[in-house]
N, C-alpha and C positions, 0 to 999 in steps of 0.2 A: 504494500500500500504506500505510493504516495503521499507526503507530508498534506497536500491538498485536500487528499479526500480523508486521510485521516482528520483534517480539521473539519471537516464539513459534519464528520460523525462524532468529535468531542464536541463540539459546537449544538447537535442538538442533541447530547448526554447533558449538556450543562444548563439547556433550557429543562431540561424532565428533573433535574435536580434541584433547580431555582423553586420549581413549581413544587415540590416538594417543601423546597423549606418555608413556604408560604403558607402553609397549611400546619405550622405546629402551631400554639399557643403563643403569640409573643411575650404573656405574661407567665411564666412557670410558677406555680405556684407547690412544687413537688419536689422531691429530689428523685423521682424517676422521670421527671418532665427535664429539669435541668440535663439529666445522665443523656438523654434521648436528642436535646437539642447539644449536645455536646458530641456525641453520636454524629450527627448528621453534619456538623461545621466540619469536622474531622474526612469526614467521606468528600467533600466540596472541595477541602486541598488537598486530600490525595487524589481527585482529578485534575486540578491545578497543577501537581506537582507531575504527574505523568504527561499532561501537555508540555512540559519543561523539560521531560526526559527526553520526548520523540521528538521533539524540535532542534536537541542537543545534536541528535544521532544526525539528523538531517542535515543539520550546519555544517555534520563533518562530513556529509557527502557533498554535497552543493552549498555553499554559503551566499553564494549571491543569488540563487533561487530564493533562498531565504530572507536575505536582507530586503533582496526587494520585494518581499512580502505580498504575493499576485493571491492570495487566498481571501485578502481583503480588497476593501472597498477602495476608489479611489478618494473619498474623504475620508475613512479611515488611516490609510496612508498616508494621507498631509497631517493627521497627528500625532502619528510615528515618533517615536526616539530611536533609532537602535531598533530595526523592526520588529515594534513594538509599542507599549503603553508608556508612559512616560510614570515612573514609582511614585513621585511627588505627588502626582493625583490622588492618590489614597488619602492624603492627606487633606486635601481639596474636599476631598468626598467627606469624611469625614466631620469639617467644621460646618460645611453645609448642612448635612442630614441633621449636624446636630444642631445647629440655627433652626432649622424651621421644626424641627420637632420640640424644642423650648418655647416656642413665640407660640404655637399651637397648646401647649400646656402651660402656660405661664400660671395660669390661677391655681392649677394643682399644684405645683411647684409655692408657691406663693403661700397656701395653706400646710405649708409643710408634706406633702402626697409623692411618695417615692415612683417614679415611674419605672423604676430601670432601664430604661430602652437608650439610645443614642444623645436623646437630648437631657440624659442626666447624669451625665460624665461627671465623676467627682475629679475635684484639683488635682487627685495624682495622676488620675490617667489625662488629663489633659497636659502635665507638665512631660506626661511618657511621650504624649503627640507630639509635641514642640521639640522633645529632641531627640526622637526620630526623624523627624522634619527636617531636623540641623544634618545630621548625621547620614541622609537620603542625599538631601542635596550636596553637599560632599562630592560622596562616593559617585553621583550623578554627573558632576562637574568635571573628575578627574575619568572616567570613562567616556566622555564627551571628548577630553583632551586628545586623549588615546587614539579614537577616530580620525579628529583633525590630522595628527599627523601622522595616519597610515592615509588619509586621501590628501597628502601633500606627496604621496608617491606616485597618484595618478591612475591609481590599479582602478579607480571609483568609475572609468571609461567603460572599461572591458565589457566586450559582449557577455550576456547572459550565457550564451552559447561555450564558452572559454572551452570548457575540457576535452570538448573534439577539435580544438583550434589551438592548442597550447604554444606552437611555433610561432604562431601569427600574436598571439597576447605577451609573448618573449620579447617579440620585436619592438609591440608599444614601448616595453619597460627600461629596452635596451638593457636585456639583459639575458640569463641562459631559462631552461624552467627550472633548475632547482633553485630561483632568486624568486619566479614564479609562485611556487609553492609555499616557497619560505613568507611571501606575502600574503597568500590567501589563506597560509596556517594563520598568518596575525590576525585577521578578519573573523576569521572563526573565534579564536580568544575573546576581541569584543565582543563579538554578538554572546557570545556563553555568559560572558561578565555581566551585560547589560543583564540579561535573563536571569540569573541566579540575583541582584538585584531585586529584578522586578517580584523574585518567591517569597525573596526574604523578606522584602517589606510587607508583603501581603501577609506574609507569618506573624511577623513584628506585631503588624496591625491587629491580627486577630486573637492574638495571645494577650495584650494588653487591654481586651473589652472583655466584660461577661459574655455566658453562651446568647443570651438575647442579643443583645448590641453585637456582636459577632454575626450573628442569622439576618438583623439586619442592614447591617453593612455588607455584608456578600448580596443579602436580596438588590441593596441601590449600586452596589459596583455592576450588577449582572445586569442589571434594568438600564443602565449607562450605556453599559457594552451593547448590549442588543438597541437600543433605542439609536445607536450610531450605525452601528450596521443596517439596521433599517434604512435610516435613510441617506445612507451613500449607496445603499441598490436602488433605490427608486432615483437616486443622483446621475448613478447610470445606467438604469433603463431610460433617462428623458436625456441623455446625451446620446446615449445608440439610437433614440427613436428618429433625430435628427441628421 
């Protein structure tokens, strides 16, 4: 199986599991309700983490099939990092969902009324937010670098096509293919870097909320994801229709 289509089948695994964690209790009032919503965030990243496995393997077959990431939309791809999500969103996502879920409960909050959910983040996990935030960006910054200057090599030309043309992609670089190689190994390194990034912070993320605010936080990451895929396919269906 192709990286393509195997996306196209974690892709609607991830929809049948979203739907799933929609349908627990947001409020647990149990500790077989907690066990069960902890159960299921658990199953979400280890589909998470095997789309990071089979993307890994793939990068080291084709990296630039990869990089230029043809599984997504073309507005998905102009929001690309590192083909891919950009980690600092997590964080994004987070101050928002919990903005508007505060200003929707402000009166319970106000009466003293524990919601648990997203928008009742206590001071430590919000100071946990802020310096993952730091510490994202970072690491974000310094793999950003790393890009820059592997495409001050120029390899960023080369046909998609390269591996049945390896003499012809020698010549761009002015150089032999094992100069070839040795650049397209660097490229894979990024992209691996970028991605074990984008697990970890997702990890970071969900390990510093309760099972609720874990459930939903993957519910608004995945409602994000698909609400952008959506409409960069109708983006291009009304560019193909012309």
């Amino acid at each position: 199986m192709d990286f393509h289509r195997f996306y196209e089948t974690w892709y609607e695994q991830l929809h049948h599991q979203i739907h799933h964690l929609t349908k627990f209790p947001r409020l647990p009032t149990t500790d077989d309700d907690h066990h069960q919503l902890t159960q299921v965030v658990n199953k979400t990243m280890s589909h998470f983490s095997e789309f990071y496995r089979v993307k890994s393997l793939a990068a080291n077959q084709d990296v630039l099939s990869i990089f230029s990431a043809r599984w997504s939309t073309t507005l998905e791809r102009s929001l690309h990092w590192i083909a891919g999500w950009r980690p600092t969103t997590a964080f994004h996502l987070i101050y928002t969902e919990s903005s508007i879920l505060f200003e929707s409960r402000i009166l319970d909050i106000l009466h003293g009324i524990r919601t648990g959910d997203l928008g009742d983040l206590s001071p430590a996990q919000f100071t946990r937010v802020s310096e993952l935030q730091c510490e994202t960006v970072q690491q974000e910054n310094a793999i950003t670098d790393q890009l820059s200057e592997w495409q001050a090599c120029k390899i960023f030309c080369f046909s998609l096509h390269f591996c049945s043309k390896k003499d012809e992609a020698s010549e761009l670089i002015g150089g032999s293919c094992g100069d070839l190689d040795k650049k397209i190994g660097r490229l894979v390194q990024i992209v691996e870097k970028a991605d074990e990034l984008r697990l970890r912070t997702l990890k970071a993320v969900v390990e510093l909320l309760t099972p609720q605010q874990a459930v939903e936080f993957l519910i608004a990451a995945a409602q994000l994801h698909f609400g952008i895929h959506r409409w960069g396919l109708n983006h291009d269906r009304e560019r193909a229709g012309k």
